[in-house]
N, C-alpha and C positions, 0 to 999 in steps of 0.2 A: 389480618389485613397486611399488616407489616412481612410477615412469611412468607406472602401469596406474591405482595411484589419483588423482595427480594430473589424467591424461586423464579418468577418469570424474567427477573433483569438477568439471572442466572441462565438460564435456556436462551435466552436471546442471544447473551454473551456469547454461547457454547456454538451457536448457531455462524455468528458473526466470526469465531474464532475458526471453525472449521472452513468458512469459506475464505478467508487471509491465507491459512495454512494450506491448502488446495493451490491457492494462485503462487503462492511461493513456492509448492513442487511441480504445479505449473513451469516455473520462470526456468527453472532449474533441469525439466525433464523433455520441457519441448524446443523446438528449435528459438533461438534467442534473439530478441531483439537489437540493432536490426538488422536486417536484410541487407545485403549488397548484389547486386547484379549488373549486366552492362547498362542497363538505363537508369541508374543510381543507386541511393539508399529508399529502403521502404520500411514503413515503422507498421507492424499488426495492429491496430486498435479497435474500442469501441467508441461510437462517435453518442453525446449524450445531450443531444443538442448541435445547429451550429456552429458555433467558437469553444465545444468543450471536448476533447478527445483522452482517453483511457488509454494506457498501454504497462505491460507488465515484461520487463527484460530481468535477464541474469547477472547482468553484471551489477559486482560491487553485491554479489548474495544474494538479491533479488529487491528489485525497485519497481514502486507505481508510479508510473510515470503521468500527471496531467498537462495538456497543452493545449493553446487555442488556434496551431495552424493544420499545416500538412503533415508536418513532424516536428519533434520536439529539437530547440534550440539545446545544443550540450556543449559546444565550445568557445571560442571567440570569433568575432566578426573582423575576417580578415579583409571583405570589400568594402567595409565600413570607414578601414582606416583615415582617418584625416576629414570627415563628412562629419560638418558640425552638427547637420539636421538631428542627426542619430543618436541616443543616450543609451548607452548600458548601466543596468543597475543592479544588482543580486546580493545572494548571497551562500556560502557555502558551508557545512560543519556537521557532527555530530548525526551523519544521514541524512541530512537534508541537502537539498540543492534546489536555488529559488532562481529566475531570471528575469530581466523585463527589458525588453529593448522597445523603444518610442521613436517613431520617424514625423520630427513638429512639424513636418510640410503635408507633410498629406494624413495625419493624425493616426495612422497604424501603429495598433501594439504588436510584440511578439511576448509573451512568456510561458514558461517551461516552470513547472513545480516536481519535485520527486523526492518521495520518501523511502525508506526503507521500508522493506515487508515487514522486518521485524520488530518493528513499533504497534505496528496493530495485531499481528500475531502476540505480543508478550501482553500487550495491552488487554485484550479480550479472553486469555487464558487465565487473568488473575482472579475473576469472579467465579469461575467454572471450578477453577483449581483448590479454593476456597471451599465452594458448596459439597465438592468431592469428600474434602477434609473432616468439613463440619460433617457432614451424611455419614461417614465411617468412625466418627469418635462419637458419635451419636446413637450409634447401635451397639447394643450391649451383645459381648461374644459368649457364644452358646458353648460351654464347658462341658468336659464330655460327663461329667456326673449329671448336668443337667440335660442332655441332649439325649442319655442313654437310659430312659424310664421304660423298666418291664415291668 
């Protein structure tokens, strides 16, 4: 029983790991997020819900990008300045990048969350890369005295 779930947390892994490393030669091979044109910026996503939007860019190596508006929030609020109503709050480091901006008068949020690809790419390769190990020092190699019976 113990084997059976370990094997399946393993495929699952391998499953999960392939589709992180797909979206990071994604981010990397297809046009990059975002978009600039004469009628703005435009961000590619997938919308999952709502208030929950998906997007995958290049920069900084390749980032998933989650946010709750039209596009993700990624710098400072220059119209904001000096407007009490308004609070920014985040935080930045080590591949991550988190935001929250609160407007008290009419009660709207903004934030912006984004990871690194390479967190769930390393993350998900470790059980896989594991079972590969164990599987191949687990099989006993066929010498050629014993492979070569006439």
């Amino acid at each position: 029983m113990k084997n059976r779930l370990y094997k399946n947390c393993a495929y699952a892994s391998t499953v999960l790991f392939c589709g992180f490393a797909g979206l990071l030669a994604y981010a990397w091979l297809a046009t990059s997020n975002p978009r600039a044109d004469e009628s703005g910026i435009h961000w590619s996503s997938a919308s999952l819900g709502s208030n929950l939007h998906v997007a995958v860019t290049s920069n900084w190596g390749g980032i998933l990008v989650f946010f709750n508006r039209a596009m993700p929030y990624t710098g400072s609020v220059v119209s904001f300045t000096g407007d009490k109503s308004v609070t920014e709050r985040g935080w930045t480091g080590w591949g991550l990048y988190f935001r929250l901006i609160e407007h008290t008068e009419t009660n709207e949020t903004w934030w912006t969350f984004m990871i690194s690809l390479w967190y769930p790419v390393v993350i998900c390769g470790i059980l896989p890369a594991v079972f590969v190990v164990q599987r191949l020092r687990g099989t006993k190699p066929v010498t050629q005295s014993e492979g070569a019976k006439t």
